[in-house]
C-alpha positions as CSV (number, residue, x, y, z in Angstrom):
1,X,99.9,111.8,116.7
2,X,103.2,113.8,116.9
3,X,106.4,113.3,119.1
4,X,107.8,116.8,120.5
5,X,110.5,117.6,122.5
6,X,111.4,114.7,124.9
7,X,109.8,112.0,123.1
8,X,106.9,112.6,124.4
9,X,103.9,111.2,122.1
10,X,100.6,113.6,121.2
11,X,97.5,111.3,121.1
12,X,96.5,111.3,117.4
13,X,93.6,113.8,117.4
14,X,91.1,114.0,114.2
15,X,87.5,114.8,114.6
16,X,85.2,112.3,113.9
17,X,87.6,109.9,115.9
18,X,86.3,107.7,119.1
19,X,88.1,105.9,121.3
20,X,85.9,103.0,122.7
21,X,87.1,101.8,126.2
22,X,87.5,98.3,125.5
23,X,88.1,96.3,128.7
24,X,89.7,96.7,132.1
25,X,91.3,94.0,133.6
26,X,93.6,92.5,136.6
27,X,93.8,93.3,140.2
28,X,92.8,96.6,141.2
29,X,95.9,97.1,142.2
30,X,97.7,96.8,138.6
31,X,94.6,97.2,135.8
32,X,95.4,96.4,132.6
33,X,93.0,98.9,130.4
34,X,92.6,98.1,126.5
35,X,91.0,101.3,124.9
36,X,89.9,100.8,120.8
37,X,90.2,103.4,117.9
38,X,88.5,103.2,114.5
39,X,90.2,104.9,111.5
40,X,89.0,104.5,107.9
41,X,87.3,101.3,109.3
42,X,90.4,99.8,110.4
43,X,90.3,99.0,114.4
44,X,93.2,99.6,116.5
45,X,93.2,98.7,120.2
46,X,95.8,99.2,122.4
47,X,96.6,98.6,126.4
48,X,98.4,99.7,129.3
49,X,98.0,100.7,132.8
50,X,96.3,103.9,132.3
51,X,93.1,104.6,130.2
52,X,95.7,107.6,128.8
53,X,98.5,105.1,128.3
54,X,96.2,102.8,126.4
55,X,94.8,105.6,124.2
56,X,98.4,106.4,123.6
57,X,98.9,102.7,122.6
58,X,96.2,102.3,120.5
59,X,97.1,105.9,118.3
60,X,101.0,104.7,118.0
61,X,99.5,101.4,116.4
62,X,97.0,103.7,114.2
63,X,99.8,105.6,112.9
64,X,102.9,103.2,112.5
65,X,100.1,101.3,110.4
66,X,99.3,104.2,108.1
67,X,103.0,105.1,108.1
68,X,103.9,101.6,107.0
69,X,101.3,101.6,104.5
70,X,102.6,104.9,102.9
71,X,106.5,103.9,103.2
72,X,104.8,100.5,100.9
73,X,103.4,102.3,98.7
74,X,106.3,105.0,98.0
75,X,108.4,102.4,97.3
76,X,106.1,100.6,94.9
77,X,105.8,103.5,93.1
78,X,109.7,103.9,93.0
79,X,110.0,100.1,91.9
80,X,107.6,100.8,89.1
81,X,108.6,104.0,88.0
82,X,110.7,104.4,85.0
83,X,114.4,104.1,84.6
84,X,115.7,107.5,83.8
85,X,119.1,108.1,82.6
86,X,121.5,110.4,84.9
87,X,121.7,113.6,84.1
């Protein structure tokens, strides 16, 4: 997933992903559609209005979890790493 120009958000695409449509719910008037992701076996689901707005959801959550899990693990490395002297 990528944000270009406008903030608009590119649904994460990776081959060998498969979004699951979860469940649709509400009024037809105002559905409320939950649409499912698996990445490295970790499950993602995310909901909105739209099956595409759900999708979106559930790819923002994909990412901001991987993305949290990399910031984590910089900074572990940083914590651990050695003190060097300034140059």
């Amino acid at each position: 997933m990528k944000t270009c120009e406008g903030g608009r958000v590119l649904i994460l695409q990776r081959p060998g992903l498969r979004y699951d449509a979860v469940s649709q719910t509400g009024p037809p008037h105002a559905p409320v559609f939950a649409v499912s992701v698996d990445v490295n076996g970790l499950r993602f689901e995310g909901r909105g209005s739209t099956k595409k707005q759900a999708k979106t959801r559930a790819a923002e959550l994909a990412l901001k979890s991987f993305a949290h899990r990399d910031d984590h693990q910089a900074s572990t490395r940083f914590q651990h790493a050695p003190n060097q002297e300034p140059m």
